[in-house]
N, C-alpha and C positions, 0 to 999 in steps of 0.2 A: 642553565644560566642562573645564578644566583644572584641576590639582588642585596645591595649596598644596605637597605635598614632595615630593621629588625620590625616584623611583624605579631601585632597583639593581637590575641583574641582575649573579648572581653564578656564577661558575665553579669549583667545587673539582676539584682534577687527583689525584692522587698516593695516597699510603699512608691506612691509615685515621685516622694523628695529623692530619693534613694536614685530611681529613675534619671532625675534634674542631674544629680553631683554626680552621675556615671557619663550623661552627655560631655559635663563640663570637662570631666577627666579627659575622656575619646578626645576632644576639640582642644586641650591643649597638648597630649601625646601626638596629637597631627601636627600639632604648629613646629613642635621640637624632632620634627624629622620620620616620627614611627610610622605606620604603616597597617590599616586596620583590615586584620586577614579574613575574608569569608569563611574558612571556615578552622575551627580550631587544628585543624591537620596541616593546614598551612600557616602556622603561627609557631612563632618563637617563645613564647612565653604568652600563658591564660592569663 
């Protein structure tokens, strides 16, 4: 069964502000429908 949105896997590198604008990202890619995949093998796009 496949599923209707598209799953992200995502990568934060760096400082802990770095950190901050990676949650922000994650939290609005969830509001706009995406889908945050456990592990990168189940994601549609890193």
């Amino acid at each position: 069964m496949s599923r209707a949105e598209p799953a992200i896997g995502f990568v934060s590198l760096g400082c802990p502000k770095a950190l901050v604008d990676s949650e922000r990202i994650l939290t609005q890619l969830k509001v706009e429908g995406y889908v945050i995949a456990p592990s990168y093998q189940d994601a549609d796009a890193v």
